[in-house]
N, C-alpha and C positions, 0 to 999 in steps of 0.2 A: 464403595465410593458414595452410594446412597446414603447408604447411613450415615458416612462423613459431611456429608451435604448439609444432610438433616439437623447433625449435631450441631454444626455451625453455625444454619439459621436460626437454631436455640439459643444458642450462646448468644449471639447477636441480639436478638430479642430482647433476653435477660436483662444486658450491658443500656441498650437502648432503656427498659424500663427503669433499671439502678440511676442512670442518672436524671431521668426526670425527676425521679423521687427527691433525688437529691438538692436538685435545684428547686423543688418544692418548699422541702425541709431550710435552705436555706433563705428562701424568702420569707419565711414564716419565723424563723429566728432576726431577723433584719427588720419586720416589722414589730413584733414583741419588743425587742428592743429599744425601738423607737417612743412606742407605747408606755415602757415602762420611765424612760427617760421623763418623757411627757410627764407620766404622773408624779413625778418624783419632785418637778419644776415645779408643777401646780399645785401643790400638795402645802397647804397654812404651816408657818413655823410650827412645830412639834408635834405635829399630824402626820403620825409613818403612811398613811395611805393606801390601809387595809381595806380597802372594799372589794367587794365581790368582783367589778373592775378590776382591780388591780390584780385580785386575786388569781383572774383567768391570765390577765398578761403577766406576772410572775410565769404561773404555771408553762404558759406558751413559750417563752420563752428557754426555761429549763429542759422543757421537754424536746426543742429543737434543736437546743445546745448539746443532749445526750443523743438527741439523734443522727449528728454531724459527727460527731466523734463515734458513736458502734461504725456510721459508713466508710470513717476514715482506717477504722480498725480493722472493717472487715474490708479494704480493698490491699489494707498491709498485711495483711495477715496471708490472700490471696499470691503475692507477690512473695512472700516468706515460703511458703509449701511449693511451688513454680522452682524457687532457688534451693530447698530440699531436694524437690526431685531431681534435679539435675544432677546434682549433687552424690547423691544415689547411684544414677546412669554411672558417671562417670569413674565410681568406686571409692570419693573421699569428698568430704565434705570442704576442705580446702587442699592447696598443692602447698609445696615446701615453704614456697616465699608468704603462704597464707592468701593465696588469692585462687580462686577456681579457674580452670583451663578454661580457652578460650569457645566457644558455643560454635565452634566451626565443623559441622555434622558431613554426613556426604552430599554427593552433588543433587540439589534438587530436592532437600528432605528441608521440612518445617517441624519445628519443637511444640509440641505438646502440651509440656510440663511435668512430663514424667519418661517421655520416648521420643525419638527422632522418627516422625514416618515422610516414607516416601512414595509419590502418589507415581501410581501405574502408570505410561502412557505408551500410545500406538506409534507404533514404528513411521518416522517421517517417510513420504516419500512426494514425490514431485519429478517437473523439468525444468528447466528454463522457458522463460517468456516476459514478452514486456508486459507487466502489471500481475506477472506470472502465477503461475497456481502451486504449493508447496502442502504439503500436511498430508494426513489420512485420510484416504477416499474410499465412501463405499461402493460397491458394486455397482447401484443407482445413481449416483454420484458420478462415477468411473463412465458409465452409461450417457448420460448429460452430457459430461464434458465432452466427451468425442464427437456427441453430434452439431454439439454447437462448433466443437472444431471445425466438424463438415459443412457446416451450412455457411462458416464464414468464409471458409476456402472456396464455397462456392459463388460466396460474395463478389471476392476480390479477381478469382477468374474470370466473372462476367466484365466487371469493372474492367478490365485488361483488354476482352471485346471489344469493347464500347471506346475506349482508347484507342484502339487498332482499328477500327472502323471508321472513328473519326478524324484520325491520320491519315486514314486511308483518304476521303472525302477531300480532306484539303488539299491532297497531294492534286489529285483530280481536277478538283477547282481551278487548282490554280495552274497545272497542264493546259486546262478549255480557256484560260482566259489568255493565256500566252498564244495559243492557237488561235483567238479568235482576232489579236492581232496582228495577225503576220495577213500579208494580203495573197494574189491569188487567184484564179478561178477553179470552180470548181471541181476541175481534175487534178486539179494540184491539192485542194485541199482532201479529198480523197486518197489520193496517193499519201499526203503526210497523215493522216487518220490509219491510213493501213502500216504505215511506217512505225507508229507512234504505238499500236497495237500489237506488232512484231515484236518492240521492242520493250513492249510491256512485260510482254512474254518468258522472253529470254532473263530479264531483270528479276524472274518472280523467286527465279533458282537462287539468287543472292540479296532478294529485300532482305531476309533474315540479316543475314550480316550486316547491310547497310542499316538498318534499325539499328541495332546491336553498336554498331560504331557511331551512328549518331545521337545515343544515349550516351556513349564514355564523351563522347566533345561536350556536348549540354554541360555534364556531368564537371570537365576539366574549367568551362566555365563558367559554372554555378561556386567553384571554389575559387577560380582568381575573383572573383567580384565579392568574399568573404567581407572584405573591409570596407565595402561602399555603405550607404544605406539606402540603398532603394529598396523597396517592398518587391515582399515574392509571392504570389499568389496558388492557387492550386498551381493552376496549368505552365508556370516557371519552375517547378522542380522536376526533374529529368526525371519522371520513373521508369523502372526498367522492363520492359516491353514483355516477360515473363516473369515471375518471382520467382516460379521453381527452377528455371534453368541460370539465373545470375552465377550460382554458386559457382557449376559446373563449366559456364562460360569462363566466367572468371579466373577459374585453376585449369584452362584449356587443356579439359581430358585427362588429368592426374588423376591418378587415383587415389582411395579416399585417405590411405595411410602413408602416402608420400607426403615431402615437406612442403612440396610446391602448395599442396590442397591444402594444409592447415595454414600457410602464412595468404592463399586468397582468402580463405575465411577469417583470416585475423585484420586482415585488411579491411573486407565487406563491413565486418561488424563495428571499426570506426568509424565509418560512412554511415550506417543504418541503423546503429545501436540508439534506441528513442532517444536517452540520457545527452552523447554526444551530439546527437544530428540537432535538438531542441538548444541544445551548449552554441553550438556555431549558428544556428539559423535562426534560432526563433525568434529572436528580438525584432527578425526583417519580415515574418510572417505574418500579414494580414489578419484582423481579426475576427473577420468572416470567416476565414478561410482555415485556422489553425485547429479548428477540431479535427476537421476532414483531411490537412495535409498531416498529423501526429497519427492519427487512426492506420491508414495507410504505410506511415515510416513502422507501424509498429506492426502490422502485416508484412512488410517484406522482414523483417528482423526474425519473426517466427520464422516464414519461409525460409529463412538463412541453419536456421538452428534443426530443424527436418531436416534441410539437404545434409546438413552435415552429419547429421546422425546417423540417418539411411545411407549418405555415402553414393 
């Protein structure tokens, strides 16, 4: 394959050098010409206009004229031996009706001039992903990939934190600000402080699911408002409160070869497939905001395609 390399960037070269030459030689016939015209104009009634001038623009001129024609000869010529060898390949120099079979070699093969070759290449392989990774990968390569995998998984985990946190905080907020209206003294506000922590309590066994259902409502109305145009900014798109577990929430416990888990996953990935979710939303997406909210739709999309895989 090197040496095929090699030969090419030869040929190349060659081709590159053929024709500058060539447009040399024809400038120089184009101005001879012009030259000779000249003198032929200015030249006294019955004075052929032999001088040493003329002499060199004759010459130049002839000589470019023979040199336009060897080029032309030796690029037909080149073009004649190409249609030989094929010719050859094929086992006859014409077919029945007189015309040579069509140049149509195997898949992937380039002609020569004399042979059809076909160049080696590495076994694809890949996964799916948005902006995804396809072809042959080496070891180091293979190596790379993973960790970047890992370090963005542990990107979007923290990001997830930091969300859940600051869910957490509002919910809070806005708990102490409803409590700091209500009136009272303060044994009564004690007693609802201790109420209000009881009952914190008791709720922590089902925030998940309350999250959980408060991402499919966002979620139900992030798509009726489809056709308004108001703008959506990051914190208007419902994300979902874990990436690795939507899948699984989703196909509530199926397992991974049942029909129910392949059609939650067929579902998921019209929701979160970059292509579609950019198809329906992006025209409404801010444009501070659309690197950040596309990065992320394209994190949960991978996360979708892992869970399904793993199962």
């Amino acid at each position: 394959r090197a040496c095929h390399r090699s030969r090419t960037a030869t040929m190349r070269r060659g081709e590159m050098l053929s024709r500058r030459a060539t447009t040399a030689v024809g400038l120089t016939a184009a101005v001879s010409l012009v030259l000779v015209i000249r003198l032929r104009l200015s030249a006294p009634d019955g004075v052929a206009g032999i001088g040493l001038y003329a002499f060199v623009a004759h010459g130049a001129l002839v000589g470019s004229s023979l040199a336009l024609c060897a080029s032309w000869a030796h690029a037909r010529g080149y073009r004649a031996l190409d249609r030989f060898g094929y010719a050859r390949l094929v086992g006859s120099r014409v077919s029945s009706d007189g015309v040579l079979p069509d140049r149509a070699g195997p898949p992937g093969a380039t002609w020569n001039g004399s042979r059809w070759v076909v160049e080696e290449r590495a076994p694809m392989s890949g996964v799916f992903g948005a902006g995804g990774y396809q072809g042959a990968e080496s070891a180091e390569e293979t190596l790379r990939r993973e960790l970047r995998e890992r370090a963005e998984a542990e990107h979007w985990a923290r990001v997830e934190r930091e969300d859940e946190a600051r869910e957490e905080k509002r919910r809070r907020e806005k708990k102490e600000r409803k409590a700091s209206k209500q009136s009272g003294d303060d044994d009564d506000k004690r007693e609802r402080r201790r109420d209000q922590k009881q009952k914190a309590a008791s709720d922590r066994a089902s925030a998940s699911d309350a999250k959980w259902a408060d991402f499919e409502n966002r979620w139900a109305a992030l798509e009726d408002s489809q056709n308004t145009s108001s703008s959506l900014s990051y914190d208007d798109v419902p994300w979902p409160p874990k990436m690795t577990e939507l899948l699984v929430r989703t196909a509530k416990g199926a397992g991974r070869e049942s029909r129910e888990f392949k059609v939650a996953y067929r579902g998921l990935m019209m929701r979160w497939h970059p292509d579609k979710f950019a198809a329906r939303h992006g025209p409404r997406l801010l444009e501070n905001d659309r690197e950040k909210v596309l990065a992320r739709v394209n994190a949960v999309a991978r996360a979708l395609n892992v869970a399904f895989a793993e199962g």
